[in-house]
C-alpha positions as CSV (number, residue, x, y, z in Angstrom):
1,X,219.7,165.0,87.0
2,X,217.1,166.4,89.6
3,X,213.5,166.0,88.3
4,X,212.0,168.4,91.2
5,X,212.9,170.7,93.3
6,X,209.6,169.7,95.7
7,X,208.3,166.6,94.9
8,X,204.1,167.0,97.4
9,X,202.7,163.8,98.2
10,X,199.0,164.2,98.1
11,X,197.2,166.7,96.0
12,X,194.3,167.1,99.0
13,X,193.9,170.8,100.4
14,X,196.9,171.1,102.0
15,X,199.1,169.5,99.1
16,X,197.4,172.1,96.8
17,X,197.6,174.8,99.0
18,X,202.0,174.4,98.9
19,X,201.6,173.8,95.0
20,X,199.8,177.1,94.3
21,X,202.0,179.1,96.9
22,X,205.1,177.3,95.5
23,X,204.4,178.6,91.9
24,X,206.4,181.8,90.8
25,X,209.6,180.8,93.0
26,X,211.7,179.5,90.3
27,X,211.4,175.7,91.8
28,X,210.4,172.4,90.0
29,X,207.5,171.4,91.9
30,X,205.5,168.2,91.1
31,X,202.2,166.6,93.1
32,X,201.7,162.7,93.0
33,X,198.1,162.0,93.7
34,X,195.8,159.2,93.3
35,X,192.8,160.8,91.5
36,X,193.0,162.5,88.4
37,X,193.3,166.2,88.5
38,X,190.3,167.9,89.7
39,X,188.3,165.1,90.3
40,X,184.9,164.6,92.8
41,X,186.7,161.4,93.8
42,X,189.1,163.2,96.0
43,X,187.9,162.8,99.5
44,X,188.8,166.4,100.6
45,X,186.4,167.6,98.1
46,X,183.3,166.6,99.3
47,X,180.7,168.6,100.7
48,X,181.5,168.8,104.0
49,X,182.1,172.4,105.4
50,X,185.3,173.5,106.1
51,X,186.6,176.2,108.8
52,X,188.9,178.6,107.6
53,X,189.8,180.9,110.3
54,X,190.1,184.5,109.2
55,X,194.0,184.7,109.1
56,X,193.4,181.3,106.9
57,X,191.6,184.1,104.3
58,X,194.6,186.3,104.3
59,X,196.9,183.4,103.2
60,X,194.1,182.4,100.4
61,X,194.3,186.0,99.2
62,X,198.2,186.1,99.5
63,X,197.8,182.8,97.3
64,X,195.7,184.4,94.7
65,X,192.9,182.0,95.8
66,X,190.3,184.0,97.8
67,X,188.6,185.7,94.6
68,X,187.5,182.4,93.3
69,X,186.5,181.0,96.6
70,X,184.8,184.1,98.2
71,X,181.3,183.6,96.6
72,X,181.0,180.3,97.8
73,X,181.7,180.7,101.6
74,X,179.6,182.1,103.9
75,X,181.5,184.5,106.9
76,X,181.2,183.9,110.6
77,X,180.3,187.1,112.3
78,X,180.0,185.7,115.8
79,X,180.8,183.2,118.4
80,X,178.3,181.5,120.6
81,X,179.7,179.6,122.9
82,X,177.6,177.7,126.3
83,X,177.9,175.1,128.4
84,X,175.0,172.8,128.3
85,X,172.9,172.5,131.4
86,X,174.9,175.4,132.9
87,X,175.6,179.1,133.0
88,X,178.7,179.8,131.5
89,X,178.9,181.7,128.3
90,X,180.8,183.5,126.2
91,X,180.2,185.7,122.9
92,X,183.0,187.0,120.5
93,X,182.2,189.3,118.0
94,X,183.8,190.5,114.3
95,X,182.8,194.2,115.2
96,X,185.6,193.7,118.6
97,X,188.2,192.5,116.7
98,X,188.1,195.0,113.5
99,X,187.6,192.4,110.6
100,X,185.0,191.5,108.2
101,X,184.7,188.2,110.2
102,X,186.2,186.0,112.2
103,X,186.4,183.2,110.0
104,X,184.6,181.2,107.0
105,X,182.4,178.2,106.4
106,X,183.3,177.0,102.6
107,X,182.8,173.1,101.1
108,X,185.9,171.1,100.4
109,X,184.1,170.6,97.3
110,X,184.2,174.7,96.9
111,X,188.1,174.9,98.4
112,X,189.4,172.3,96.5
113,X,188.2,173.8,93.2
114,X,189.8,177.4,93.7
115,X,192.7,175.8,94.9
116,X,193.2,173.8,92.0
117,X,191.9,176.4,89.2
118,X,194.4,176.8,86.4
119,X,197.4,174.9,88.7
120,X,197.7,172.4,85.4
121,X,198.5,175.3,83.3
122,X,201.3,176.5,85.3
123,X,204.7,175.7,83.7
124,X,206.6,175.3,87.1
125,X,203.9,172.5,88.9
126,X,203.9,169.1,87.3
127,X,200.7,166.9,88.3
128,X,201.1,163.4,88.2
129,X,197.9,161.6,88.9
130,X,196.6,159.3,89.2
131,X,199.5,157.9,90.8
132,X,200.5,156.4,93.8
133,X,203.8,156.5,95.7
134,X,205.3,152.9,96.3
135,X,208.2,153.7,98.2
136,X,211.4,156.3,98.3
137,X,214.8,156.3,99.5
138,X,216.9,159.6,101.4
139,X,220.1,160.0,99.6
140,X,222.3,162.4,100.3
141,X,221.8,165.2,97.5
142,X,218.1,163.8,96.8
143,X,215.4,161.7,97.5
144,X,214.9,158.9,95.1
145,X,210.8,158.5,94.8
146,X,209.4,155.4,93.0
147,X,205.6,156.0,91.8
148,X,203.0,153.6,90.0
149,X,201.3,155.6,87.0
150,X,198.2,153.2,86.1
151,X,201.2,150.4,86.4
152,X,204.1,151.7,84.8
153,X,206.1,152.5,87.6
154,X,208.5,156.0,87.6
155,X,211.7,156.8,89.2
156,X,212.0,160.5,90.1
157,X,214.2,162.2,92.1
158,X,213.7,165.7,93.9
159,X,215.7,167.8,96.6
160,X,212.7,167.7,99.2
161,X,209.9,165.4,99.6
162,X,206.7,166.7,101.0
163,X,204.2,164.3,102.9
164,X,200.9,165.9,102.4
165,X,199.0,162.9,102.3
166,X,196.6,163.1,105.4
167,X,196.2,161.2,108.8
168,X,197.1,157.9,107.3
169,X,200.1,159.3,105.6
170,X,201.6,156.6,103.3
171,X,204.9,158.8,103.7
172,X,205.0,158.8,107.3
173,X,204.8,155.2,107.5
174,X,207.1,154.4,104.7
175,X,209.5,156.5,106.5
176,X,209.4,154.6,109.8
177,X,208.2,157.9,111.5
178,X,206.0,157.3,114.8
179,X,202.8,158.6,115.5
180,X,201.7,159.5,119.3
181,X,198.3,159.0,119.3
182,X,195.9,159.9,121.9
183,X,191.9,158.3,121.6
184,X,189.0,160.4,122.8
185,X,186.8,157.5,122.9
186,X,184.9,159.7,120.8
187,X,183.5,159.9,117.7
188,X,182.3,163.3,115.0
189,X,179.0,162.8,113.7
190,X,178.5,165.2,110.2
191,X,175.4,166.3,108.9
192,X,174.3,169.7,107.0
193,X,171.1,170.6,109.3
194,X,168.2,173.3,107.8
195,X,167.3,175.4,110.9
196,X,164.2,177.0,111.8
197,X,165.4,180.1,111.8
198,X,168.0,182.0,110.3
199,X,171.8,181.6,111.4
200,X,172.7,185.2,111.1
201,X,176.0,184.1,110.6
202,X,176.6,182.9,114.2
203,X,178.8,179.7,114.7
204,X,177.8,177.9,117.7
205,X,180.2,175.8,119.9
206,X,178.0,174.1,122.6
207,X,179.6,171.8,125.1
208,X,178.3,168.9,126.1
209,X,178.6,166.2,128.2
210,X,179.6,164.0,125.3
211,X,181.9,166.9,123.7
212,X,181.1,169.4,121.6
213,X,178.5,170.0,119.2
214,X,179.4,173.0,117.2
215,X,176.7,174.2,114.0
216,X,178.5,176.5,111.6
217,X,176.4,179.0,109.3
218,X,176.5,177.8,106.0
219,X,175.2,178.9,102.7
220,X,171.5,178.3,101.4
221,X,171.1,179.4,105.6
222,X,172.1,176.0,106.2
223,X,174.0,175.0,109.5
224,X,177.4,172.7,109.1
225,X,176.8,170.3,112.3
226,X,179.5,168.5,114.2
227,X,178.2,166.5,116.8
228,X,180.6,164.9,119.0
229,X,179.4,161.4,121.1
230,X,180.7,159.0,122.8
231,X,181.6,156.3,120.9
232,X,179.3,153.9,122.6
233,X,176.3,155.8,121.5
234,X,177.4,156.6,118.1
235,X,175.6,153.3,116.3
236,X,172.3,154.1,117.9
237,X,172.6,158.0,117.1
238,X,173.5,157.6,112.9
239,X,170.3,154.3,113.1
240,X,168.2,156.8,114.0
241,X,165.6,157.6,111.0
242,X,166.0,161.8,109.9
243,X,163.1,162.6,112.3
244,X,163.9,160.8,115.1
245,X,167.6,162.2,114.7
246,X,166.6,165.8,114.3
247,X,164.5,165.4,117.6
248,X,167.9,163.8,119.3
249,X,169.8,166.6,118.1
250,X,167.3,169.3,119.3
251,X,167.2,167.8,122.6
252,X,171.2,168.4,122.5
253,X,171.1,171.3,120.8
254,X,168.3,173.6,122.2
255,X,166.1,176.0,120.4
256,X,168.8,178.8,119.4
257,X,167.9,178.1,115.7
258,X,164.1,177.4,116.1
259,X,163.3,174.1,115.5
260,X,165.6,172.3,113.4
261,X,163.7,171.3,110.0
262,X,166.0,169.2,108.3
263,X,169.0,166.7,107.9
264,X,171.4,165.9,105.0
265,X,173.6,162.5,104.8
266,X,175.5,161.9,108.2
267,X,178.9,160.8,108.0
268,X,181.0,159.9,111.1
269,X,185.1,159.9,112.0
270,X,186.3,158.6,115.4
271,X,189.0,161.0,117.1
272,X,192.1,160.7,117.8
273,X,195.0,163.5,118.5
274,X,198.0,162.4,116.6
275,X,201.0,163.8,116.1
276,X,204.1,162.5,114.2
277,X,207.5,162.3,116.5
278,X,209.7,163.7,113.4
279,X,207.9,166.0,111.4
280,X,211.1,166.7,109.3
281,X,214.4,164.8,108.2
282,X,216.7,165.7,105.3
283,X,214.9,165.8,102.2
284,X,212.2,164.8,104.1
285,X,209.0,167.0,105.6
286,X,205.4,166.2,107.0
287,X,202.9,169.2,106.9
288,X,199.2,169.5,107.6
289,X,197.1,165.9,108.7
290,X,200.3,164.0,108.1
291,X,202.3,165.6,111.0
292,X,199.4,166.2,113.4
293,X,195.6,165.7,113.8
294,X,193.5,167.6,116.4
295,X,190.1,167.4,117.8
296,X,187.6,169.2,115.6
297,X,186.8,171.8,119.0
298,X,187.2,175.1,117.0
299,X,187.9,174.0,114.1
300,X,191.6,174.2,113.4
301,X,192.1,171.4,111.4
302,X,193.1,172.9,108.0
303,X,194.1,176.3,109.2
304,X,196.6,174.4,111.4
305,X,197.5,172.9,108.0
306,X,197.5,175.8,105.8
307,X,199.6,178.1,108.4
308,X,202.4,174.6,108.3
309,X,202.0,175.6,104.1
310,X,202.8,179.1,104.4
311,X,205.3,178.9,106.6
312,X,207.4,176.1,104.8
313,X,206.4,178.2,101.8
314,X,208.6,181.1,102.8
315,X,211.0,179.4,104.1
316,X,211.8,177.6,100.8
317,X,211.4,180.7,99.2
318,X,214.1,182.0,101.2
319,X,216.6,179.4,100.6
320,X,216.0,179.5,96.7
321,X,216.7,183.0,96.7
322,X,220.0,182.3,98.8
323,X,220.9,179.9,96.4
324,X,220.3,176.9,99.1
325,X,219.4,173.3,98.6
326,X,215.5,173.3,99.9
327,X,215.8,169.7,101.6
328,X,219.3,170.5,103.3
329,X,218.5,170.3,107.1
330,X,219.6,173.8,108.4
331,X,216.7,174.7,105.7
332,X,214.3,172.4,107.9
333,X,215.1,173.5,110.9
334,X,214.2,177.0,110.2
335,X,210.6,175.7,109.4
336,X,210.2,173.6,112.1
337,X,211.8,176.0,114.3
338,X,208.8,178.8,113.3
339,X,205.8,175.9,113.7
340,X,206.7,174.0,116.2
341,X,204.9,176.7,119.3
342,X,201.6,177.4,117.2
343,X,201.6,173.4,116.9
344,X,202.2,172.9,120.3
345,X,199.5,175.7,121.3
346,X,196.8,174.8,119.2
347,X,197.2,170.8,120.4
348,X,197.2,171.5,123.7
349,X,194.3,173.8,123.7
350,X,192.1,171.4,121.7
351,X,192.9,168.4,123.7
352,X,192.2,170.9,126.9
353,X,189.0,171.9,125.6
354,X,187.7,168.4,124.4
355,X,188.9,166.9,128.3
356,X,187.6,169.6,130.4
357,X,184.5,170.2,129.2
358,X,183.1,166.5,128.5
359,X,184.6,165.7,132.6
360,X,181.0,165.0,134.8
361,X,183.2,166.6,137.7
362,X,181.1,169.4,140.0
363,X,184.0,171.1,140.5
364,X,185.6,171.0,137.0
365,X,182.2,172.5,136.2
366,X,182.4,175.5,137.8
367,X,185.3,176.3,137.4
368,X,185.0,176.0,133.5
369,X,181.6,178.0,133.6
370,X,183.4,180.8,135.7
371,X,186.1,180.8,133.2
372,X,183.4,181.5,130.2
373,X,181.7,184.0,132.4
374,X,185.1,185.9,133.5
375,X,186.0,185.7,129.7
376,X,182.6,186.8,128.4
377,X,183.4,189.9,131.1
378,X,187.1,190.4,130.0
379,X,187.5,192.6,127.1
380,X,191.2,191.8,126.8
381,X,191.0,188.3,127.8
382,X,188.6,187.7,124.8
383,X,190.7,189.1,122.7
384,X,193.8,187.2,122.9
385,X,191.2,184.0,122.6
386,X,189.6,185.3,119.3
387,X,193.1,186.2,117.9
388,X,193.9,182.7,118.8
389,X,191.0,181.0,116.8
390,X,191.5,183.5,113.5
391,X,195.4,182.1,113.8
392,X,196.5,185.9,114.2
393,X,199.1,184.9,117.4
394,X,202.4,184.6,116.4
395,X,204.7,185.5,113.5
396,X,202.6,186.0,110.1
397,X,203.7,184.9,107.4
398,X,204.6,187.3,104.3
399,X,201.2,185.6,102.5
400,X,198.9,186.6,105.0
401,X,200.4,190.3,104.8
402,X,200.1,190.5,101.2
403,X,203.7,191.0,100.7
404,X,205.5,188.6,98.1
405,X,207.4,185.2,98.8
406,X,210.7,186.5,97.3
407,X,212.4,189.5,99.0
C-alpha cells in the first residue's frame, strides 16, 4: 500500500508553500522536516526580510495565505535604481504598472508562520518532524523513503517525492544529481539598518563596484540591507564595530536615507549560482533552492521558488483529476516543460546583472549607465522590466488568478 501521494522533503518556505497549495486536491501529502512543527529553529524563519515580488502576493492569496501575512509586510511602492559613481538611473513606479505595489518586504519569521497556520489540522497533510531523511529508492510504481524519527527509523512509500530541502539538498545528493555551480567570489552581508529618514516605501538597488547593495523598506521604517563584497573584504567589513560599519556602509550607500542611525546583527552567505542538471526524474522532483540558486540582484530567490510551487501545484492537480499517477514522467514533463524558460530567464538575468555591473571596464560602464538612462526614458521598455521583477511574464498560474486548482 501507498502511504502518500506527495511525500515534500523539507518543511522550509517553499516545502510549505506546495503543502498548503496541495491541500483540497484529494492527494495524501506528507512533509519530513527536521524541526518540530512551527518551530523558531527553522532557519527560514528567522528575521531576515524576504522579497516577495507582487505576482508572489497573488499566489499567497490564491493559497489562502496573504490575509494572515498582509499585516506584517510592508509594500514596495518604488524602485530606485543607480550606478555608483556614475549617471545612470532608473525609477519604476507602482502607479505605472496599475497595482498596489510592486512587491513586498515580509520576515521569514512572519512568512513561515502564515504559511504554516492551521496546516497540522488539515486531514490530507501529514507532518513528520522532526525527522530526517536517510535515504530512498525509485521503484517503479513508488518511491520507497526511509526516515529517522528521533531514531526509530520509518519506511514510507509515495507516488512522487519532492526535494524541497534548500541549496544543500540532501535529496539532490542522495540522488546522484549534479549541481553546476558558478562562484561570484562574492559574499551577501545582512543587516536590518534604521535610516535617517523615512523609506517611503522605496527599495533601493545601488550597484557597486563590489555588487550590489540593495536596502528594502521594512516595517518599524526599517531598511532590509544586502550588501554585496568581495569576498576578500568581507572579514574586515563584519569586524568592524556598529559605528564604524554604519560609517562604511554610508560611504557605499550615500545620503538617500539621511544618515544611517543604526545596525542590527549582520549575518553573511557567500554566492554561488547553482543549478541542478536534472531537476526531475520519475517519482522524483527538485523545486525552489534545491533545483537552482541565484544571486540575491532583485531579489528573486523565493519568488523563483514559489512560482516552481504553483506551477507543479497545477500540474498535479491536473493529473489527479485525470486519474494519473503524479510521479509518472509524462506528468513531469509537463512541469518542467512550463518552468524551465522563467528558470532560464531569471538565471541569466541575475548572473548578467551581478557580472556587468561589478566589471571596472570604461566601456562596460557606459554602456550600462546608457542602458539605465534609455530605460529610465522608455515607457515600454520599463515596463516589460517591472513585469519581469513582479514575475508577471509568462503563463500564470491558476493561483495567482484566483481561479481554483481543480477544473
Amino acid at each position: 500500500m501507498i502511504d502518500y501521494d506527495i511525500l515534500i522533503i523539507g518543511g522550509g518556505m517553499v516545502g510549505a508553500s506546495l503543502a498548503r497549495a496541495m491541500s483540497g486536491l484529494g492527494l495524501k501529502t506528507g512533509i519530513i522536516e527536521a524541526h518540530p512543527y512551527n518551530s523558531d529553529a527553522q532557519s527560514s524563519y528567522d528575521d531576515r526580510a524576504i522579497a516577495l515580488a507582487w505576482g508572489s502576493r497573488l499566489i499567497l492569496e490564491g493559497m489562502g495565505c496573504w490575509d494572515r501575512l498582509q499585516p506584517n509586510v510592508e509594500p514596495i511602492l518604488g524602485v530606485h535604481i543607480s550606478d555608483r559613481g556614475h549617471c545612470g538611473f532608473t525609477r519604476l513606479n507602482h502607479k505605472q504598472e496599475g497595482v498596489d505595489a510592486l512587491g513586498y518586504v515580509a520576515t521569514g519569521h512572519a512568512l513561515g508562520k502564515a504559511l504554516l497556520h492551521g496546516v497540522g489540522d488539515l486531514a490530507d497533510i501529514e507532518l513528520i518532524c522532526p525527522a530526517r531523511l536517510n535515504h530512498f529508492v525509485i521503484k517503479a510504481d513508488h518511491a520507497e523513503v526511509h526516515v529517522d524519527c528521533a531514531g526509530e527509523m520509518r519506511r514510507l512509500k509515495t507516488k512522487l517525492l519532492v526535494g524541497a530541502d534548500g541549496v544543500e539538498s540532501i535529496v539532490r545528493k542522495k540522488a546522484g544529481i549534479e549541481l553546476l555551480e558558478k562562484p561570484y567570489d562574492q559574499t551577501a552581508i545582512i543587516a536590518n539598518i534604521t535610516p535617517g529618514k523615512p523609506h517611503d516605501n522605496i527599495a533601493y538597488e545601488r550597484f557597486t563596484d563590489s555588487g550590489p547593495l540593495a536596502m528594502l523598506p521594512m516595517t518599524e521604517g526599517r531598511c532590509s540591507l544586502v550588501w554585496t563584497a568581495w569576498d576578500r573584504d568581507v572579514d574586515a567589513i563584519m569586524g568592524l564595530a556598529d559605528k564604524a560599519f554604519l560609517a562604511h556602509l554610508q560611504q557605499r550607500f550615500g545620503f538617500r536615507l539621511g544618515r544611517l542611525q543604526q545596525t542590527g546583527g549582520r549575518a553573511t552567505y557567500p554566492l554561488k549560482l547553482r543549478q541542478a542538471k536534472e531537476q526531475f526524474r520519475p517519482r522524483l522532483v527538485l523545486i525552489g533552492n534545491a533545483a537552482h540558486a541565484v544571486h540575491p540582484v532583485t531579489g528573486q530567490g523565493y519568488n523563483l521558488g514559489i512560482r516552481d510551487v504553483s506551477a507543479l501545484a497545477e500540474v498535479l492537480a491536473d493529473a489527479a483529476s485525470e486519474g494519473a499517477d503524479p510521479g509518472q514522467l509524462a506528468v513531469l514533463k509537463k512541469y518542467a516543460a512550463w518552468r524551465q524558460q522563467d528558470h532560464d530567464r531569471v538565471l541569466q538575468i541575475t548572473d548578467t546583472l551581478a557580472r556587468i555591473f561589478a566589471n571596472p571596464l570604461k566601456s562596460v560602464t557606459v554602456a550600462r549607465d546608457l542602458g539605465l538612462i534609455g530605460l529610465n526614458a522608455l515607457p515600454m521598455l520599463r515596463h516589460s522590466v517591472a513585469r519581469q521583477f513582479m514575475g508577471m511574464n509568462g503563463k500564470q498560474p491558476r493561483l495567482s488568478r484566483g481561479l481554483p486548482l481543480i477544473k
